[in-house]
VOGU-3710 file (C-alpha; in Angstrom, 3 decimals, decimal comma):
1> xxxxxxxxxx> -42,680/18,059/-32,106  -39,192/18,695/-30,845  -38,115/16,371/-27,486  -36,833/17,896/-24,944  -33,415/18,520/-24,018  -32,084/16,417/-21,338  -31,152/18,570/-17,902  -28,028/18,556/-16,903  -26,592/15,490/-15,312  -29,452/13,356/-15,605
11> xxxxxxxxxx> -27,467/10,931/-17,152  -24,873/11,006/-14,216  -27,892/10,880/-12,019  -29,193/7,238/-13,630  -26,313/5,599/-13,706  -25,684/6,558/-9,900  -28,978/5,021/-9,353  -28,132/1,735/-10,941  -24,837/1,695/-9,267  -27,313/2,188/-6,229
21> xxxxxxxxxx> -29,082/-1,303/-6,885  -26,345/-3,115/-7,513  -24,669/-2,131/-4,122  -28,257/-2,552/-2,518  -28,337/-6,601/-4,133  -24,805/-6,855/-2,745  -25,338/-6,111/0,988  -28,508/-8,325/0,507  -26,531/-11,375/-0,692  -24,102/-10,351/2,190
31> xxxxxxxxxx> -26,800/-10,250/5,026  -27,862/-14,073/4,889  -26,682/-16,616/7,588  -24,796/-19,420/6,700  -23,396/-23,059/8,108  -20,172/-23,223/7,083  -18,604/-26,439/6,202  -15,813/-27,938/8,580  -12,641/-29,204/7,356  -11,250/-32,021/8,503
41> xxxxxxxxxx> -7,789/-31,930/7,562  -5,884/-30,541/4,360  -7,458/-32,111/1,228  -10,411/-33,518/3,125  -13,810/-32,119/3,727  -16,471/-33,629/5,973  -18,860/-35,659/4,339  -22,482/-37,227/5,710  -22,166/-40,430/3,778  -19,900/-43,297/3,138
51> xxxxxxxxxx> -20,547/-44,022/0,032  -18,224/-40,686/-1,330  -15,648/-42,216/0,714  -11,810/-42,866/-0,338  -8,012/-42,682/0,804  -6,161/-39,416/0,519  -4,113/-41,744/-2,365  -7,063/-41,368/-4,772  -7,043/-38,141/-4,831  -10,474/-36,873/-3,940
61> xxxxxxxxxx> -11,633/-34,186/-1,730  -13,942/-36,087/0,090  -13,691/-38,360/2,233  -14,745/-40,079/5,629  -12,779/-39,534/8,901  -13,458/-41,370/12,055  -14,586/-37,925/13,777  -17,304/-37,590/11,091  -21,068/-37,810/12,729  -22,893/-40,390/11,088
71> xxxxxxxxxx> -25,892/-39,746/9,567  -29,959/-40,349/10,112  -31,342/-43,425/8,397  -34,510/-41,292/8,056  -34,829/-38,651/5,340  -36,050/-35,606/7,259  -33,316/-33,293/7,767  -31,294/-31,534/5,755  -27,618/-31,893/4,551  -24,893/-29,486/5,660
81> xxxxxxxxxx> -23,359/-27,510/2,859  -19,853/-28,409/1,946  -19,470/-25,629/-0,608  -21,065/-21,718/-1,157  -21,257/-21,286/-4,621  -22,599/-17,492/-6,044  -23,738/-16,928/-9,233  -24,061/-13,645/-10,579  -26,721/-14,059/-14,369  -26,484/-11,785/-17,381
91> xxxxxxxxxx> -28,322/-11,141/-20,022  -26,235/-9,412/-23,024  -27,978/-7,844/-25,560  -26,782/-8,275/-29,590  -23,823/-7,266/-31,972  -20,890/-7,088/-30,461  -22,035/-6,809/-26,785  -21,284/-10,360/-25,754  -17,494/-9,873/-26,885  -16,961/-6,854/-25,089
101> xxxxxxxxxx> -19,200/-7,798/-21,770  -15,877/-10,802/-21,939  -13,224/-8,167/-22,294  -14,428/-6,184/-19,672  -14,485/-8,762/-17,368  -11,331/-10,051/-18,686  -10,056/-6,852/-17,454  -11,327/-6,761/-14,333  -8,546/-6,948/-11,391  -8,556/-9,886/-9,315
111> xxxxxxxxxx> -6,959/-11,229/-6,467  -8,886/-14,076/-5,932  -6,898/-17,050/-6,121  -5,510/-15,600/-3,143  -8,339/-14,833/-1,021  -8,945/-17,394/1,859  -11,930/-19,948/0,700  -11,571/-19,214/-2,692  -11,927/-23,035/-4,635  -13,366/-21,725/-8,309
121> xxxxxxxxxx> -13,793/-19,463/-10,711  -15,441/-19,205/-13,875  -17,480/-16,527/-16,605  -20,037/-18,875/-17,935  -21,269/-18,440/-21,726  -24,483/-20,483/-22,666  -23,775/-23,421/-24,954  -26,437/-23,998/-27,771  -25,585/-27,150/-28,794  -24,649/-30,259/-27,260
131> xxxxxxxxxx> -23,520/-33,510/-28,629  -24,243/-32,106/-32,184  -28,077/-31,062/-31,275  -29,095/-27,494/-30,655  -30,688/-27,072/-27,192  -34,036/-24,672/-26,550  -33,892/-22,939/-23,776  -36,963/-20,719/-22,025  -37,115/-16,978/-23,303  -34,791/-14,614/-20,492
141> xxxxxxxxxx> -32,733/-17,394/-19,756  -29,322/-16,373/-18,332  -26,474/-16,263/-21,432  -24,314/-15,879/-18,750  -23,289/-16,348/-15,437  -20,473/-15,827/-12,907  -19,532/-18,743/-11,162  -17,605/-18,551/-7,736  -17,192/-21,571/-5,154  -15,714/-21,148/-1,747
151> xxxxxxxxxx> -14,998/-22,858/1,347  -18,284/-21,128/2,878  -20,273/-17,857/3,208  -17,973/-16,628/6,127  -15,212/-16,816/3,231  -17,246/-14,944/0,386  -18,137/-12,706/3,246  -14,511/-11,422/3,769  -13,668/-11,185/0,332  -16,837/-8,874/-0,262
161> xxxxxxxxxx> -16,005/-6,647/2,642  -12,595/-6,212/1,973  -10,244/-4,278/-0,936  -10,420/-6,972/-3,232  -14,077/-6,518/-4,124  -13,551/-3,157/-4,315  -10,688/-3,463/-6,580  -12,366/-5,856/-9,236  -15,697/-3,899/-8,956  -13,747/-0,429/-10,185
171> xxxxxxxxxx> -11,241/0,522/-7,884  -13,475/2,912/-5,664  -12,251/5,266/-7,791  -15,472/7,641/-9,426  -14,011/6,907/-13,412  -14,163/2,798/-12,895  -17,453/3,007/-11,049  -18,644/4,921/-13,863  -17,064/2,577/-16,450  -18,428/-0,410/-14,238
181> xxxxxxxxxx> -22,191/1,076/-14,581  -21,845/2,327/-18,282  -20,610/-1,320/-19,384  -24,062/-2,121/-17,534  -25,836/-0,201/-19,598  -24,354/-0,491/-23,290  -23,800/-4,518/-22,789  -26,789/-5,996/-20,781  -29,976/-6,276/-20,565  -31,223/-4,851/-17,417
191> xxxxxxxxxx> -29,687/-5,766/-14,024  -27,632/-8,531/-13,250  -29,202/-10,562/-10,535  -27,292/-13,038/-8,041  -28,164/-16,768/-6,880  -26,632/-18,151/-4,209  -26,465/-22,208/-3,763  -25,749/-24,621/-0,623  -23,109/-27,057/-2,303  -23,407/-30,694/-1,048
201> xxxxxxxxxx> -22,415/-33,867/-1,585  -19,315/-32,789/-2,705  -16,673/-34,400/-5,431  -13,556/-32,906/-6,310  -10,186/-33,754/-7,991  -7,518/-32,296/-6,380  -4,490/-31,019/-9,058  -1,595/-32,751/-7,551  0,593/-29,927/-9,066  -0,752/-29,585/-12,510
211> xxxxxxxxxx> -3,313/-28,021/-13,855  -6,711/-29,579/-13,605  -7,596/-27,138/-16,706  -5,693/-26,322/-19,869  -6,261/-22,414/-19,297  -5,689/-19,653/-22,631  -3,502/-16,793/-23,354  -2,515/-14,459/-20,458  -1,148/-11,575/-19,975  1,501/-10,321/-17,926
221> xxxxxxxxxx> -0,849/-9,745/-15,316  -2,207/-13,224/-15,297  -5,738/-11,834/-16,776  -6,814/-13,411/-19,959  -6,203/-11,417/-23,550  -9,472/-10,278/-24,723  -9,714/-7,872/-28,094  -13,645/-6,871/-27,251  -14,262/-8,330/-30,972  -14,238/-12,236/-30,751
231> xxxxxxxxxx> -15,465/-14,552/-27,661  -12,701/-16,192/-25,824  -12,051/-19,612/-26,028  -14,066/-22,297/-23,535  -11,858/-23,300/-21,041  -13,936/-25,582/-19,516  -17,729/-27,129/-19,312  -20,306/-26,616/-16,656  -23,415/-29,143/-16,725  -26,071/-28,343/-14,643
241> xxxxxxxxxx> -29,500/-30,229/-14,272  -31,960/-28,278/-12,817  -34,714/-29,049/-10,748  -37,782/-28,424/-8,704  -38,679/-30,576/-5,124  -42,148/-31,232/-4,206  -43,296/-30,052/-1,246  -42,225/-32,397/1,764  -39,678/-34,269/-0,854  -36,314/-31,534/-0,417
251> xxxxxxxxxx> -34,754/-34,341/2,420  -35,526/-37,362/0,999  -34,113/-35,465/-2,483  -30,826/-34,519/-0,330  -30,561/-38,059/0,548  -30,839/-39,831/-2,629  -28,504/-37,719/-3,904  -26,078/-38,054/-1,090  -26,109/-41,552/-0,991  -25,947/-42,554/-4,551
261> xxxxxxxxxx> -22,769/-44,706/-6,132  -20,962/-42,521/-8,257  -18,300/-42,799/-10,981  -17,514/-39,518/-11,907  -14,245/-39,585/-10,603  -13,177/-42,360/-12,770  -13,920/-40,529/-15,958  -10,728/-38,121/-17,784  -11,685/-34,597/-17,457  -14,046/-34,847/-14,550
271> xxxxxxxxxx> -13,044/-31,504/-12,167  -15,441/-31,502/-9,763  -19,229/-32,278/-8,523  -21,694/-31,133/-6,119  -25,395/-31,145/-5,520  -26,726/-27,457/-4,883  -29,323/-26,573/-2,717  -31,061/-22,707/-3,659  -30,246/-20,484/-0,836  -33,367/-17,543/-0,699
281> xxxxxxxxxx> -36,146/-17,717/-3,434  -36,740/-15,537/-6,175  -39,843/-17,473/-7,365  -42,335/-14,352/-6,030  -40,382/-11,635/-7,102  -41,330/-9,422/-9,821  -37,055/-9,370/-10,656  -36,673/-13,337/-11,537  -35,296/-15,035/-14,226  -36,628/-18,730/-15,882
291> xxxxxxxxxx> -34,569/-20,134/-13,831  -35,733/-18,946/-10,274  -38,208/-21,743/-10,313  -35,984/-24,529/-9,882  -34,453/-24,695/-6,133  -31,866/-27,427/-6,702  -29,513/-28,411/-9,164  -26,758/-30,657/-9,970  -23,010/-28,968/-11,178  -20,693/-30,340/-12,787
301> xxxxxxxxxx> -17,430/-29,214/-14,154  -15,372/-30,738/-16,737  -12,012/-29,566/-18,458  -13,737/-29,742/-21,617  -16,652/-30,132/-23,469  -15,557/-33,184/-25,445  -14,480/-35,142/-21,681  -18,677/-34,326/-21,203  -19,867/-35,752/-24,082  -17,779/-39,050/-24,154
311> xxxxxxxxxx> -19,201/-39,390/-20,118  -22,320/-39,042/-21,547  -22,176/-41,162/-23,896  -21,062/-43,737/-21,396  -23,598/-43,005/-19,234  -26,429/-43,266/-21,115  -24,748/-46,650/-22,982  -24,539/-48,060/-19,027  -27,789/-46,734/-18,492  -30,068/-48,593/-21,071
321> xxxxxxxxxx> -28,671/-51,557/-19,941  -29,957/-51,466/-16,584  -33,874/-52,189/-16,059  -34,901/-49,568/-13,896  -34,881/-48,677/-10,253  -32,501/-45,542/-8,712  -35,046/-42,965/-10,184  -36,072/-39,772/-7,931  -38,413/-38,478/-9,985  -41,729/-39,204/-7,800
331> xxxxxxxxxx> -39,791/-36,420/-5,305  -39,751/-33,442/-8,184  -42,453/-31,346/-9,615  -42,371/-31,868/-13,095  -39,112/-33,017/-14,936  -35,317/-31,745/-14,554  -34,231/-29,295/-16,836  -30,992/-29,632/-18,442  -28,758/-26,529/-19,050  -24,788/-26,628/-20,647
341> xxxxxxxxxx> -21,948/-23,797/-20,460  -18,716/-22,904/-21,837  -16,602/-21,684/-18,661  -14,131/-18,923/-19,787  -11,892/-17,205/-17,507  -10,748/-19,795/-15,421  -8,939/-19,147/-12,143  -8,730/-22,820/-10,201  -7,255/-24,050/-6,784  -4,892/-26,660/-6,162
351> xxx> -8,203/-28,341/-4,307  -10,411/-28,453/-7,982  -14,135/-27,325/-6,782
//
């Protein structure tokens, strides 16, 4: 039996067709409304609760102003977002695919840190093992993810309309689309597929004129050096604890969250925090991923690894000590689900998250 020669362009023809979805998933993620956030001044964003509050002298970016609406005692409506955070999930397949799906975005142009709204940027790589103990995962998890806060959607908005998408999605011209689409195909497996997050109850850590984040090598064009052979060193770490609200529960969940005493701040390392609400659902879709069942999430983003273990090693020392109380799990469906990356790639703000 002797298969059949290919006609001619058919290969052409299927990666137009891909490049066809992804544009299509674009203009999707594009067409949803969104509440911005409002900024109060520079270095301050609005807030809903007290408890997050703090002088412009300790350096967070949140805090109350006298203008801010106070909120409902009663748990029934739902926060504002402060943040719009997009991620965009991967799944590379073996060999050396992992190292070049980095270089390629390594080489990708960007103009981002000077886009209005733009707060944070990272490429996330799944970590396997955490405080010395290998973490399972479920099968088709994401091994990784695009991470990109802004301001709000309005901001993202612009930035996808305009010449700077175009530029870091292959210059528009037909040889980089091509290159975009056959990097699809050779590195991943299947289509990359966005989630978009409301981000409240927001923490952040300022710079104050140095870097938040030790970044790596760049080059002249500020991009990192990638050789397509070895991964890239972490630059920072992403913690994220997933979760799932029972039905009537997602306020009173918003609240607990919004109104809890945190330390973060205090700790070295600590970048930034906020509480993410899913925006959309993916949970019916026959194109989901493991992680489509969980609809919020915390975030949190510390310079390094090591700065996230010795929290959480704190934590949990400050933790057994205390006899119960402050739990929210009678508002979930089934348990939180705990998920560590290594962010590479880092391009950050003078404003942290």
């Amino acid at each position: 039996y002797t298969l059949p020669k290919p006609r001619p362009h058919s290969n052409m023809r299927g990666c137009v067709a891909m490049l066809s979805l992804l544009l299509i998933q674009d203009a999707r993620m594009g067409a949803r409304a969104f509440s911005p956030s409002v900024l109060l001044r520079p270095g301050l964003v609005r807030t809903s609760i007290s408890r997050r509050s703090c002088s412009t002298s300790a350096g967070l970016l949140n805090a109350k102003s006298s203008t801010a609406t106070e909120p409902s005692t009663a748990a029934t409506e739902s926060l504002d977002g402060e943040r719009f955070v997009v991620f965009n999930r991967f799944n590379t397949r073996g060999g050396s695919a992992p190292a070049a799906f980095e270089k390629r975005w390594a080489n990708r142009k960007s103009s981002l840190a000077k886009m209005e709204g733009f707060r944070f940027f990272t490429l996330l790589r799944r970590c396997e093992k955490v405080g010395g103990v290998e973490k399972e995962y479920e099968e088709g998890t994401p091994d990784y993810m695009s991470m990109t806060v802004w301001e709000d959607k309005e901001t993202f908005n612009k930035w996808r309309k305009g010449p700077a998408f175009k530029d870091a999605h292959g210059g528009g011209t037909v040889m980089g689309v091509l290159d975009a689409v056959w990097g699809v195909i050779t590195e991943l497996k299947g289509m990359p597929l966005t989630a978009a997050w409301d981000g409240l109850s927001l923490i952040s850590v300022p710079s104050k004129g140095s870097a938040l984040i030790e970044i790596g090598e760049r080059n002249e064009a500020g991009m990192p050096v990638a050789d397509g052979q070895s991964l890239l060193p972490a630059e920072c770490f992403v913690s994220m604890n997933r979760m799932t609200v029972a039905a009537g529960n997602a306020a009173a969940l918003e609240k607990h969250w919004d109104e809890r005493e945190s330390s973060l701040s205090e700790n070295p390392g600590f970048v930034g925090f906020t509480f993410m609400r899913k925006r959309g659902d993916n949970k019916k879709t026959k194109k989901s991923l493991p992680d489509d069942v969980f609809d919020y999430s915390t975030l949190t983003v510390w310079a390094s690894k090591a700065h996230f273990e010795a929290w959480r090693a704190k934590h949990f020392a400050e933790k057994d000590k205390k006899q119960g109380g402050g739990g929210f799990g009678d508002l979930l469906e089934g348990k939180p689900s705990a998920i560590y990356w290594e962010g590479t790639q880092v391009i950050q703000t003078e404003m942290g998250i």
